[in-house]
Backbone as a chain_set.jsonl record, in Angstrom:
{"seq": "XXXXXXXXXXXXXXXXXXXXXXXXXXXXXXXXXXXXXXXXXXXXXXXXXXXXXXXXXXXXXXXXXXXXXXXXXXXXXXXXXXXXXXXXXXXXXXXXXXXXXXXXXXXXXXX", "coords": {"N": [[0.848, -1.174, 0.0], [0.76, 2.176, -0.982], [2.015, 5.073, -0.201], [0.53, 7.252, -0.985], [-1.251, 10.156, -1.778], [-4.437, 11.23, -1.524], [-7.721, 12.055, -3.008], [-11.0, 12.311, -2.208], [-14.067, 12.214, -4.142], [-17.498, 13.087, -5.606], [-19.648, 12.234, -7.899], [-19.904, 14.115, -9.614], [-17.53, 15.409, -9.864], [-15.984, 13.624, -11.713], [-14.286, 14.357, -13.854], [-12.504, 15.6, -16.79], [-10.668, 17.386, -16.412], [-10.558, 17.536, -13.988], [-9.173, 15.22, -12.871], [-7.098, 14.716, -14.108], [-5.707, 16.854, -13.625], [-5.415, 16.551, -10.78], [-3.673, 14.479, -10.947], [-1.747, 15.163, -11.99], [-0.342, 16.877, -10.281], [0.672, 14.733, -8.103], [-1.738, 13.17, -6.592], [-4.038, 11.078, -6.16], [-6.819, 10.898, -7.545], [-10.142, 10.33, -5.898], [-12.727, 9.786, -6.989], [-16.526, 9.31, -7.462], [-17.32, 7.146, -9.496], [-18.676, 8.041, -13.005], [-20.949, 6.816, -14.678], [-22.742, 6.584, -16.097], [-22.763, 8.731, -17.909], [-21.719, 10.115, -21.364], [-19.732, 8.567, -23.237], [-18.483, 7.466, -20.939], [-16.897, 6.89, -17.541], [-13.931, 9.18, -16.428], [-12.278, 7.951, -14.939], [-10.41, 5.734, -14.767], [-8.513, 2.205, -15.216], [-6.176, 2.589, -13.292], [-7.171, 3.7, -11.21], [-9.189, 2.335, -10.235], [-8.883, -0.165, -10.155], [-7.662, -0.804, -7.8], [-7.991, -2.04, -4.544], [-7.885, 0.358, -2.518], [-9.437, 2.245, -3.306], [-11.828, 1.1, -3.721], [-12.539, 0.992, -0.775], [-12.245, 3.273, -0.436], [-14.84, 4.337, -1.831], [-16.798, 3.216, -0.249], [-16.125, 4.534, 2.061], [-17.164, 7.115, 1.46], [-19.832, 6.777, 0.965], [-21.099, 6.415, 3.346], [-20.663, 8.553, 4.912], [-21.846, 10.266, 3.228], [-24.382, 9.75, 3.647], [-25.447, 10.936, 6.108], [-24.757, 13.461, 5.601], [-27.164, 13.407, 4.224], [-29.387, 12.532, 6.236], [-29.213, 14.656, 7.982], [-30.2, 16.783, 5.699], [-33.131, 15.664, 5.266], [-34.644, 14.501, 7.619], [-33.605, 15.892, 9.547], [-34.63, 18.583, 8.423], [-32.852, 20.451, 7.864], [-32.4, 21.293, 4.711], [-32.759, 23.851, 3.715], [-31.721, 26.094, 6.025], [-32.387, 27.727, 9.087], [-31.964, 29.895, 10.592], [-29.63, 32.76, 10.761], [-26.764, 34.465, 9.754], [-22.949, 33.078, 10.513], [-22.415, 32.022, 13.037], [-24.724, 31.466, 14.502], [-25.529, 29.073, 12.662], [-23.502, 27.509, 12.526], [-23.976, 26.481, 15.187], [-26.47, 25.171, 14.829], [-26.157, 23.008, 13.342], [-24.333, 21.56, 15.01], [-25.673, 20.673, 16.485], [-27.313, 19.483, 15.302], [-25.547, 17.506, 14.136], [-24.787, 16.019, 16.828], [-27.69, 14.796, 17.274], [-27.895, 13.225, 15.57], [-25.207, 11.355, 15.774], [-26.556, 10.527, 18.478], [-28.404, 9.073, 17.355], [-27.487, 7.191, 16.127], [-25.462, 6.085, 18.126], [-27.792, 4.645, 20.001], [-29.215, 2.652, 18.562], [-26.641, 1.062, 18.463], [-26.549, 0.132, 20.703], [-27.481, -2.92, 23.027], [-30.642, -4.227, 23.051], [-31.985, -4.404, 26.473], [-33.308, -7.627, 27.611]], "CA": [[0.0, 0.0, 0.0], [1.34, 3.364, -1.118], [1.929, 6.157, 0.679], [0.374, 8.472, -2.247], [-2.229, 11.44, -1.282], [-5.728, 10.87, -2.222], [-8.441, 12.967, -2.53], [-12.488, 11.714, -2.559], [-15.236, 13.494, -4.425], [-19.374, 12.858, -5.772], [-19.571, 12.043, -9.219], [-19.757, 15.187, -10.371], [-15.896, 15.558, -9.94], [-15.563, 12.798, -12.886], [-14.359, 15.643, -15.238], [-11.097, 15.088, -17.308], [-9.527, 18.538, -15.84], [-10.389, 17.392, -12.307], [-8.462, 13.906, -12.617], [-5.731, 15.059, -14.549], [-5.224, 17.634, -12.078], [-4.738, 16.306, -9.668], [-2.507, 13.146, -10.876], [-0.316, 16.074, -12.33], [0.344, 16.843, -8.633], [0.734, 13.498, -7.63], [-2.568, 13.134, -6.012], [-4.949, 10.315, -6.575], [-8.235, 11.071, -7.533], [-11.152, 8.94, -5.569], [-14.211, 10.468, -7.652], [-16.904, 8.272, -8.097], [-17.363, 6.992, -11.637], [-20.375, 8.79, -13.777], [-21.049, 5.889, -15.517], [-24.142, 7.459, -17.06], [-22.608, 10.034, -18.716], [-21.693, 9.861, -22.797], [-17.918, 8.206, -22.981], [-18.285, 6.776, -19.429], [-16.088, 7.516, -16.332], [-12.809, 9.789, -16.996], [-11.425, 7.082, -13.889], [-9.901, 3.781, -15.431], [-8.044, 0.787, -14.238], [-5.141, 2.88, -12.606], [-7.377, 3.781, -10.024], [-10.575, 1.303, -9.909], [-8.24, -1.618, -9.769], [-7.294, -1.01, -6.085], [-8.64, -1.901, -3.074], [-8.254, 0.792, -1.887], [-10.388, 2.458, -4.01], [-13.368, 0.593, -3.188], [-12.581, 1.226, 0.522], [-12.665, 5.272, 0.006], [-15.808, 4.532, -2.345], [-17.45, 2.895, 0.836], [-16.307, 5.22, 3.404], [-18.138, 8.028, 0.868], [-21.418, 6.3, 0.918], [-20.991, 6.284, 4.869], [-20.15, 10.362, 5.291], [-23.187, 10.96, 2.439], [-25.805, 9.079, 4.68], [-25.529, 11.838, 7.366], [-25.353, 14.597, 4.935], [-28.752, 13.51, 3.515], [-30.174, 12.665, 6.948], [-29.384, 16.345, 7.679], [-31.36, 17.183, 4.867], [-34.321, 14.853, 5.419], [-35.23, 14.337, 8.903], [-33.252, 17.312, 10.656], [-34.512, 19.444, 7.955], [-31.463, 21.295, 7.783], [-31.918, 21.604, 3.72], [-32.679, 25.044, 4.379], [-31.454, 26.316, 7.25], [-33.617, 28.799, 9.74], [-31.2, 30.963, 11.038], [-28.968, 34.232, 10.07], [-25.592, 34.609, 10.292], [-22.728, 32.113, 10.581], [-22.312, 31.532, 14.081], [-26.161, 30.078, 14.66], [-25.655, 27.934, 11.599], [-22.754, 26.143, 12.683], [-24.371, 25.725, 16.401], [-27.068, 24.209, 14.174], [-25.318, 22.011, 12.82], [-23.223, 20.877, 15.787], [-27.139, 19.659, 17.144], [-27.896, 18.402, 13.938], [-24.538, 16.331, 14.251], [-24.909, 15.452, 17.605], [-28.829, 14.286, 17.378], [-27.209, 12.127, 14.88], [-24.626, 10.514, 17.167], [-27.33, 9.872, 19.472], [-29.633, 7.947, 17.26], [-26.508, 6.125, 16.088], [-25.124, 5.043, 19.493], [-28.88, 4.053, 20.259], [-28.51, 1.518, 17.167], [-25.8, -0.136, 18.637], [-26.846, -0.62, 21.792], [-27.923, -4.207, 22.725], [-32.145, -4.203, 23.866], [-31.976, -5.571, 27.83], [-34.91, -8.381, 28.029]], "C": [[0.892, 1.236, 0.0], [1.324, 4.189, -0.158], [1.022, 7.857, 0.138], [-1.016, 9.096, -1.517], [-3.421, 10.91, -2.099], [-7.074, 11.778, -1.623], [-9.701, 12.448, -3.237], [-13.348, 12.649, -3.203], [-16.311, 12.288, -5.19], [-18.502, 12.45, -7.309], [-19.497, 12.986, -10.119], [-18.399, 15.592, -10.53], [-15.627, 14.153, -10.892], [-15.295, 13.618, -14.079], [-12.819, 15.122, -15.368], [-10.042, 16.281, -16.901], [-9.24, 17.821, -14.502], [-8.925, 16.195, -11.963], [-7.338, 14.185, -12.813], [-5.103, 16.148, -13.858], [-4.712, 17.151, -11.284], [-4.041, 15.022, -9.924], [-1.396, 14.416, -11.37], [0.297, 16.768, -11.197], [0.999, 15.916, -7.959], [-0.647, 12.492, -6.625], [-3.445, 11.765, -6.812], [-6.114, 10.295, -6.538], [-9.438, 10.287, -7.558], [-12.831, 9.215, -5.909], [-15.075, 9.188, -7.828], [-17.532, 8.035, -9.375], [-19.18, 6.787, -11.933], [-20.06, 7.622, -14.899], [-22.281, 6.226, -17.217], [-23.98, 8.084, -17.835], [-22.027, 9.426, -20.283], [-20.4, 9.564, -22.749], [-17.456, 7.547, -21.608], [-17.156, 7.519, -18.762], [-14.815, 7.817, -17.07], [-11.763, 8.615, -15.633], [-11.436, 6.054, -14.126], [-9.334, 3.239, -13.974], [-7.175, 1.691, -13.395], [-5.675, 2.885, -11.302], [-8.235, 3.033, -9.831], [-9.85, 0.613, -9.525], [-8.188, -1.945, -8.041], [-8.282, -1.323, -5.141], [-9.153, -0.816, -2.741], [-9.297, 1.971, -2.357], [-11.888, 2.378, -3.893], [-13.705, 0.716, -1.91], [-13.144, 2.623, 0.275], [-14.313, 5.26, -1.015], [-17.239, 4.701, -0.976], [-17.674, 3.839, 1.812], [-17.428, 6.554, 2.726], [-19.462, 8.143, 0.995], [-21.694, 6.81, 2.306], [-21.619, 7.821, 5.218], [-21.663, 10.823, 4.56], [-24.486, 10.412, 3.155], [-25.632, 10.287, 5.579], [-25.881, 12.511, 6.645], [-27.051, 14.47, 4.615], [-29.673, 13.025, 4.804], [-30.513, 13.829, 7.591], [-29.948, 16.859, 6.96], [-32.53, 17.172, 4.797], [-35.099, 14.894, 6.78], [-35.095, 15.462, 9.033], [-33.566, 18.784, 9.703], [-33.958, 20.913, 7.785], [-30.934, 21.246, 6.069], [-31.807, 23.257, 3.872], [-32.52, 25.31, 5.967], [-32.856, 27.54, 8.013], [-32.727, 29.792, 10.47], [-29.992, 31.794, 10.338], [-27.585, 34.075, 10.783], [-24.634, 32.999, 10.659], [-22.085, 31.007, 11.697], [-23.326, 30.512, 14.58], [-26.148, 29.087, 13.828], [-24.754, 27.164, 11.95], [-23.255, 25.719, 14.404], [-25.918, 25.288, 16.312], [-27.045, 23.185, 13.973], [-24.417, 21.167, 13.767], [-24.621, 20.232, 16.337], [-27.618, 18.997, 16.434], [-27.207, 17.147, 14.656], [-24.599, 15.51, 15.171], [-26.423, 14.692, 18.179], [-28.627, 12.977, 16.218], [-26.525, 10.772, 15.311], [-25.387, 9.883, 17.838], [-28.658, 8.635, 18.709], [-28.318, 7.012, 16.766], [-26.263, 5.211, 17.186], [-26.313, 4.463, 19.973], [-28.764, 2.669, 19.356], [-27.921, 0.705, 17.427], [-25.968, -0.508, 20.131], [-27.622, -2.063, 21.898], [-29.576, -4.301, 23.469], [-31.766, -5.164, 25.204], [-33.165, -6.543, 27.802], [-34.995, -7.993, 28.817]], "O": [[1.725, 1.363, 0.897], [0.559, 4.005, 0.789], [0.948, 8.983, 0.632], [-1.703, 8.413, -0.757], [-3.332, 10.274, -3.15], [-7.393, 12.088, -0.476], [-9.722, 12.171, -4.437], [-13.37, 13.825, -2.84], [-16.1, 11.083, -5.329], [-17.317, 12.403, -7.639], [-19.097, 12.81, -11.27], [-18.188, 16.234, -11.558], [-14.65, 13.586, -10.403], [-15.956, 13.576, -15.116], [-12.128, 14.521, -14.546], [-8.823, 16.164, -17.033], [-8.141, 17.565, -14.011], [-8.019, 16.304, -11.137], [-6.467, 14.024, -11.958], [-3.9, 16.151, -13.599], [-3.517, 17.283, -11.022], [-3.801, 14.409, -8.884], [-0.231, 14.391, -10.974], [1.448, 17.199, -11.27], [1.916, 16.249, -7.208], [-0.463, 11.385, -6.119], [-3.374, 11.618, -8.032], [-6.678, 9.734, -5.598], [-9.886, 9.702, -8.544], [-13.822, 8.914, -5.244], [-14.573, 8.145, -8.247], [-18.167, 8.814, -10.085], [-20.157, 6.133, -11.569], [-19.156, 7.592, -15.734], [-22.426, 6.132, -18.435], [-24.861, 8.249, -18.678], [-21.904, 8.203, -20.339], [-19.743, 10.398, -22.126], [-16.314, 7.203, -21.305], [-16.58, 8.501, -19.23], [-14.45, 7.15, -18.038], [-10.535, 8.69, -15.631], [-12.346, 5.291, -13.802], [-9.428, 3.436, -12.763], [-7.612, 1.489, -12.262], [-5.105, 2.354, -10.349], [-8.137, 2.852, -8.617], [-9.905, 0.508, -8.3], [-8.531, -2.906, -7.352], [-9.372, -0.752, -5.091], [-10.361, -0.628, -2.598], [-9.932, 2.535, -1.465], [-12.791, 3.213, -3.943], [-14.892, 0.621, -1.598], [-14.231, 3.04, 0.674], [-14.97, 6.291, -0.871], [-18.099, 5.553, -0.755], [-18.742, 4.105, 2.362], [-18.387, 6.925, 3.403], [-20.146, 9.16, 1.106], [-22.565, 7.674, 2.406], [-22.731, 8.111, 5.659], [-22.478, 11.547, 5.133], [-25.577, 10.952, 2.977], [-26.768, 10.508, 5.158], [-27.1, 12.639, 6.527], [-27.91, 15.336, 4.778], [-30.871, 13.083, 4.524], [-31.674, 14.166, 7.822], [-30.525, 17.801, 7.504], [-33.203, 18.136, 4.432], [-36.225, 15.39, 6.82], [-36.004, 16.259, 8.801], [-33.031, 19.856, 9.984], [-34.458, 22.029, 7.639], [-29.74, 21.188, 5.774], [-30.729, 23.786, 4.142], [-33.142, 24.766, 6.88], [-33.892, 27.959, 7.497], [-33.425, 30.655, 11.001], [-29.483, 31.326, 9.319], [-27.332, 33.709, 11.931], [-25.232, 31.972, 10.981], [-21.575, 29.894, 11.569], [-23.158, 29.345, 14.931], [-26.773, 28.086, 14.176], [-24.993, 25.97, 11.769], [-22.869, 24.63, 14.827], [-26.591, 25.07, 17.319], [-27.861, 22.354, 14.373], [-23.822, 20.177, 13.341], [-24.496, 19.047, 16.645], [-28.299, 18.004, 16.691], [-27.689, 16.243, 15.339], [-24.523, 14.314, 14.886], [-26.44, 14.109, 19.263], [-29.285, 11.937, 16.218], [-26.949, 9.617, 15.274], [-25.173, 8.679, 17.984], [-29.414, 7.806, 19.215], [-28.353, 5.887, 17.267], [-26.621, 4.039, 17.301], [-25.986, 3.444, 20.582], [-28.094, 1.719, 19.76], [-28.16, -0.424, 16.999], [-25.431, -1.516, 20.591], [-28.344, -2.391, 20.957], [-29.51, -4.485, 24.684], [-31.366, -6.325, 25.12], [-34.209, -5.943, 28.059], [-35.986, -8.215, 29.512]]}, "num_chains": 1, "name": "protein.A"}
């Protein structure tokens, strides 16, 4: 396993500047592949092949489940407050009403 820099993004970062960008840094770009689109994904074997690849695909899915329960439940698409102090101590109750139904989840029911 390399030591090489890697940087994750949506599918919308499947653009042929984005990739080549950043490998012309040395960076490895963990976009996920727009399959849909006309010419298919600008991300071949160099980078699909790997493992680890499919790991940072996974952890993506993971991180985007919150975002969109923030959206959904905690209806936090629009926000309700001004200024950017209340919005991030929004967001830190969002996060942490989150946490809490998580760690609920893994708790084990007592009979």
């Amino acid at each position: 396993m390399s030591l090489r820099t890697r940087v994750g993004a949506d599918k919308g970062y499947d653009t042929r500047d984005f990739v080549e960008g950043y490998r012309r840094i040395g960076v490895t770009p963990h976009a996920a592949m727009n399959t849909g689109r006309s010419g298919g994904s600008v991300i071949d074997g160099r980078t699909s092949r790997h493992e680890v690849f499919l790991l940072s695909q996974r952890f993506r899915k993971r991180i985007e489940e919150v975002f969109g329960w923030e959206k959904t439940v905690a209806t936090f698409r629009k926000t309700r407050f001004r200024g950017k102090q209340r919005n991030e101590m929004a967001s830190l109750l969002v996060g942490a009403a989150y946490n809490l139904l998580r760690m609920a989840k893994l708790m084990v029911p007592i009979a």
